[in-house]
N, C-alpha and C positions, 0 to 999 in steps of 0.2 A: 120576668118583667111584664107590668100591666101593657096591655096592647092600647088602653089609652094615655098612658104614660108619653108622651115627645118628646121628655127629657135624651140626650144622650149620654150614657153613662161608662165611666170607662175605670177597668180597674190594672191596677201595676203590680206584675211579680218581680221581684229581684232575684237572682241566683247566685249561690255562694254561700259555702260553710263562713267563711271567713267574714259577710254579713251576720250571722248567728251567734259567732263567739264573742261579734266585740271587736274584732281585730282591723273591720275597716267599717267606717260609717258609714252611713245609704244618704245620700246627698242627692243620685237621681230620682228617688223617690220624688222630693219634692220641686227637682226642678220639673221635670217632667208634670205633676200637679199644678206648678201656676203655669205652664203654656197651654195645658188644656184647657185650664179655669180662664185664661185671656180670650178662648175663642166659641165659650160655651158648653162647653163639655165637663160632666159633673163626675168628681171623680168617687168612686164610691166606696172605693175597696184599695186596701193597699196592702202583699202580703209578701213575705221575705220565706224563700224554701233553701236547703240546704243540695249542697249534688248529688243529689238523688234523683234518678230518674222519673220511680213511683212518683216520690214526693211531687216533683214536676206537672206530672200527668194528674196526680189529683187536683193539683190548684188550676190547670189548665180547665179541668171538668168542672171544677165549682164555680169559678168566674165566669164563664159560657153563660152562667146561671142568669149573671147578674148585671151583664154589661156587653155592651155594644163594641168595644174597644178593650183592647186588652194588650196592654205594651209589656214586652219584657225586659227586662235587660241580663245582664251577665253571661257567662258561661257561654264563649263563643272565640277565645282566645284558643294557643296551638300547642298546650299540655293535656295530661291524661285528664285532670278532673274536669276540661271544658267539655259537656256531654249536652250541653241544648243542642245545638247543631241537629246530629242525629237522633235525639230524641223527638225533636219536632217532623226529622224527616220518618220516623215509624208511627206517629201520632197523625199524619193529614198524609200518609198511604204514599210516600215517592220514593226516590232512591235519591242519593249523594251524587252531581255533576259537577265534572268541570266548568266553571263559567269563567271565561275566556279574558273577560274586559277587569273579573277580579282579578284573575293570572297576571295579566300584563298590569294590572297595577301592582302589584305584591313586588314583580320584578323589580318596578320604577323606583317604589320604596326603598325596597333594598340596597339598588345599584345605585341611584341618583340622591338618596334622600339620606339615607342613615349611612353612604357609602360604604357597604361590606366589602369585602374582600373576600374572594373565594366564592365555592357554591351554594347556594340558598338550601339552609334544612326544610328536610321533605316535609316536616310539621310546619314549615311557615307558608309553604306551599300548596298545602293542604287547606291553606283557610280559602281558596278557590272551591273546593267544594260545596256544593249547594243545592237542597233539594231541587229537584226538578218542578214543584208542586208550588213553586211561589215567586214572587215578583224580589229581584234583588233591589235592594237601595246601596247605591255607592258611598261608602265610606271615604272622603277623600281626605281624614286625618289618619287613619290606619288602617292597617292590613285585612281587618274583618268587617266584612257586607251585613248591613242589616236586611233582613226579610221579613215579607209582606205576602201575608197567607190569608186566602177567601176561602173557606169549604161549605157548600150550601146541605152537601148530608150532612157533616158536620156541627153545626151553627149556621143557620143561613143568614139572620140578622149582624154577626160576628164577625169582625176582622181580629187577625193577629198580627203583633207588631214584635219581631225580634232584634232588639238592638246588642251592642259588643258595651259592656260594664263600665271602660274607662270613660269617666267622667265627659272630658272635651269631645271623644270621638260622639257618645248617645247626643250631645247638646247638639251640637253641627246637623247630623242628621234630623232629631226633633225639629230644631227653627229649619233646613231648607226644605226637610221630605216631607216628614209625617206631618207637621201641622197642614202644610197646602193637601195634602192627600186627603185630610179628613175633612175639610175643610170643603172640598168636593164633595166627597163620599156623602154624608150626611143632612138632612135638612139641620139646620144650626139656628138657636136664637140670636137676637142681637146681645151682645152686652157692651154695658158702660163701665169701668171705673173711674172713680175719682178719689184721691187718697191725700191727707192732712197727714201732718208731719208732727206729733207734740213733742214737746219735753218740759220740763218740773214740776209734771205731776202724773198722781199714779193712774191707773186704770181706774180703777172705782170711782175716785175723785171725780175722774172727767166724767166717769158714767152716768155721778148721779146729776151734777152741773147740768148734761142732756139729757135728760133724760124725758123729759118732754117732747124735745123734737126726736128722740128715736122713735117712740109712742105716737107720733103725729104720721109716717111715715107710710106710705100705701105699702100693700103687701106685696109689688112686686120689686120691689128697693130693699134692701138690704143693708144694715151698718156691721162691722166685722169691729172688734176690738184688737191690735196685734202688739203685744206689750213686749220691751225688751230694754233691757238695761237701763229703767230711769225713763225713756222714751215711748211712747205711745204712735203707731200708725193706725188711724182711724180711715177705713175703708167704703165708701159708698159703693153699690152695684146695684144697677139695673139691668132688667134682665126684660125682654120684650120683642116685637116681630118689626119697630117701626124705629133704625138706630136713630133718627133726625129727631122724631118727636121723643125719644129717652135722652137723646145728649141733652135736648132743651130742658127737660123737667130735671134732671141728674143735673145741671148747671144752677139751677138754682135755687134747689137743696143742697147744693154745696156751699154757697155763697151765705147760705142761714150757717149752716153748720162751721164754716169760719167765725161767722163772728160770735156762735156759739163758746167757742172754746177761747177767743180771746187773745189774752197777753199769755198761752201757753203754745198758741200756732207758732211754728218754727218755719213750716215749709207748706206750699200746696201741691207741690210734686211729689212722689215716690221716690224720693232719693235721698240721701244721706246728710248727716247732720256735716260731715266735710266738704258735700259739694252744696249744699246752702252755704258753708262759711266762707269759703273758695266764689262763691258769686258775688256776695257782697262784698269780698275784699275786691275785686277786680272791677267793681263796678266803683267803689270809692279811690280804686289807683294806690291802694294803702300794700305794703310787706307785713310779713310776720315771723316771727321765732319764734322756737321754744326754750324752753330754760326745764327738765325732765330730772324728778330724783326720781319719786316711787313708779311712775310709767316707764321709767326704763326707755324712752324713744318712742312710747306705744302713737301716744298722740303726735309724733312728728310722723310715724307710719302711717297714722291714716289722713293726716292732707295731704301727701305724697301720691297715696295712692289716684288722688284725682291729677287727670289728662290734664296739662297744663297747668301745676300748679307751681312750675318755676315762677310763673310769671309774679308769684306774690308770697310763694316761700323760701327765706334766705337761707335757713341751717334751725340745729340743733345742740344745744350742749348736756348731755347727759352727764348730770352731775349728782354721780350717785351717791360717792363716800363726800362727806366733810370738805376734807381737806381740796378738791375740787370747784366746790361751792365757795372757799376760800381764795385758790389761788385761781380759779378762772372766771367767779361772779364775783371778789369782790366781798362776799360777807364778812363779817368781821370775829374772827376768834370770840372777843364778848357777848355778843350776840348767842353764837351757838353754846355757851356757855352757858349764860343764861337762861336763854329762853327752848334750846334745843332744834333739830334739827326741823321740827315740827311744829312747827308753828308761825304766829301772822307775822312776828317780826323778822324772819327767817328769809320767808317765801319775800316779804317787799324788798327785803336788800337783795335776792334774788331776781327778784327782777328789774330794779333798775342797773342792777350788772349786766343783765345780759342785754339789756337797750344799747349798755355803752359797748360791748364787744359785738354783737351783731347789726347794730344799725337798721335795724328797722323801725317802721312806725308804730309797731304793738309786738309783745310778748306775752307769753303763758307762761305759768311755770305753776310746777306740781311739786309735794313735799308731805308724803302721808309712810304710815304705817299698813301695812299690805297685809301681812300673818303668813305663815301662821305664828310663830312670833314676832318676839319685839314688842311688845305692847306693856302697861305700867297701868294703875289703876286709874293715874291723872290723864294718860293718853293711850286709852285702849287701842288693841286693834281696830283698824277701820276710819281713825282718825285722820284727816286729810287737810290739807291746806292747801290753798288755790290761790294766783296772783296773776291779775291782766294788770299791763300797765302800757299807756303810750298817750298823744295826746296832754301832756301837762300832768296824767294822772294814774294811781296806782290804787287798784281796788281788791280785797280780798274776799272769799268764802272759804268757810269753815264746812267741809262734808264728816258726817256720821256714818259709816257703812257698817254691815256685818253679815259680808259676804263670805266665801274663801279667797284666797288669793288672788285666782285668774280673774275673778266677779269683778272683783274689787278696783281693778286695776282696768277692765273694762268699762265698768261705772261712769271710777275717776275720769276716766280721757272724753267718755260721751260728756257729764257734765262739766269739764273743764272746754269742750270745745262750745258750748249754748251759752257757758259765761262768759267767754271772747266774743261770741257772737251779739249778744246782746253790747255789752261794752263798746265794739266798734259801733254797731248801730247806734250808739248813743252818742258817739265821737267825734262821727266821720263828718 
């Protein structure tokens, strides 16, 4: 690292064969990347090793190289293959201790929490061991401590950060220990973000529409593109030693950049296209339903998923098969006859059935072909029908996809939930 470099740079190993085959995905990779990215900290390097010790110790040697921080996770649990533990205690020169306050938590777990029965295996009670040579961080979702290693023969500019692989437990400790410890540790820049929320339209699109004001932008502001199903999260960051005078300037390059993007802004928060639709129902006092063939409940899962979304979700009818759509919306035998399961006339009587069986002031309802079959040259795969209605009125969209499956149906429910939203806004 250049000695005029400030940046602080910080890289992640992950531990686990079972990272390498496939068999489980690295999700702490990147949460553990946007808390450091929240507080300054530039992540530079990100590398997955198998259990292997060597393995370990060489990436341990290369990242020294390249960064100021160095988080690990996995490979800290109370089977034969967990082997960071004492590898890291032969790698910073200590030996394995009891530590006392992890003992008498492992007990608590045990006895009080997961109520055993009988006496605690000596493998669970071995995750009390801990080099002598490093500071413990308390784990208090489970049984294994993370550690906090300084060696100045070592890496003098260097901290190590050992966490335990489960998902929740690395998170808990990240947001209460490690971010306040670095957070100390380190001279830190200020940073700002401010993040827009699009949907119906792609990346490019919105890129070239801005492309001026990206172009306009001092160099130490940043715009980020982050594309995903149909929706766009556009990212501003500033990055500076003075946070008052960047909120201000970051404030009002946002407010260009809003109105940059127009009738495609959904949100000016970092948050979800369910909990923008979830606000403005409850801010107009209005319910919703769903009416679900090709989503299967997907799009009733995710306004569910927001905190308090009784207050303005009544139910769902997943009405997969036909005869469903018949006897609990209401379509008519002729109809599906006619015009088939898929399509505009389908999805409208679809949803004025489910206005009349769930009572609320707006429905959704979904009705496509998914794949990988089922599709006909008139209605390929990916063919989608879409139906808000409430308010006096019943509006359709016709989507095109040719995703696979899962895509498809992910898509479907993101733009089936921007064209509710839009419609109530238009309603309420």
């Amino acid at each position: 690292m250049s000695e005029r470099d400030s940046t602080v740079y910080a890289s992640v190993i992950t531990i686990g064969d079972e990272l390498l085959i496939g068999q489980t995905i690295d999700t702490n990779s990147a949460f553990i990347a946007q808390e450091l990215n929240r507080i300054g900290v530039w992540v530079r390097r990100r590398v997955a090793v198998g259990d292997v010790k060597q393995d370990i110790r060489d990436a341990l040697d290369e990242e020294r190289q390249h960064s100021q921080v160095i988080i690990i996770t996995g490979g800290l649990g109370p089977t034969a293959d967990d082997i960071t533990k004492p590898l890291l205690c032969e790698y910073f020169g200590g030996k394995l201790v009891v530590n006392q306050e992890v003992l008498a938590h492992v007990h608590y777990l045990f006895e009080k929490v997961y109520l055993r029965k009988g006496p605690i295996l000596q493998r669970n009670l071995d995750q009390a061991l801990v080099p002598d040579v490093c500071e413990v961080l308390h784990n208090a979702r489970g049984s294994a401590p993370g550690m906090w290693f300084e060696d100045a023969a070592i890496s003098p500019e260097t901290v190590f950060v050992s966490l335990p692989g489960v998902p929740h437990e690395m998170k808990g400790l990240i947001t209460d220990q490690v971010i306040p410890r670095i957070v100390g540790r380190f001279p830190l820049p200020a940073i700002v973000h401010r993040t827009a929320f699009t949907a119906g339209q792609g990346e490019s699109m919105i890129a070239e529409a801005i492309s001026d004001f990206e172009n306009s932008l001092p160099p130490h502001i940043k715009l980020a593109y982050l594309p995903s199903y149909g929706m766009v999260k556009l990212r501003l960051t500033a990055r500076g030693t003075d946070p008052v005078l960047l909120e201000r300037e970051i404030d009002g390059l946002f407010d260009r950049l809003k109105q940059e993007v127009g009738q495609w802004l959904v949100s000016d928060r970092d948050e979800g296209l369910e909990v923008t639709l979830g606000k403005i129902l409850l801010d107009a006092g209005r319910t919703v339903g769903t009416a679900e063939s090709c989503t299967g409940g997907n799009i009733a899962h995710l306004i569910t998923s927001v905190a308090g979304s009784s207050a303005y979700f009544k139910g769902s009818i997943v009405s997969y098969a036909n005869e469903l759509k018949e006897g609990l919306l209401g379509v008519s035998a002729d109809t599906l006859a006619r015009f088939g399961a898929v399509s505009r006339e389908t999805v409208e009587e679809m949803a004025k059935g489910a206005l009349a069986q769930l009572k609320t002031d707006y429905v959704l309802v979904t009705s496509g072909i998914m794949g990988p079959g089922g599709g006909t040259e008139e209605k390929p795969v990916g063919t989608v029908w879409l139906a808000v209605a409430g308010a006096g009125q019943v509006q359709t969209l016709q989507l095109n996809l040719r995703q696979d499956r899962q895509r498809n149906i992910s898509i479907t429910s993101l733009n089936a939930l921007n064209f509710l939203r839009k419609f109530v806004l238009s309603t309420k």
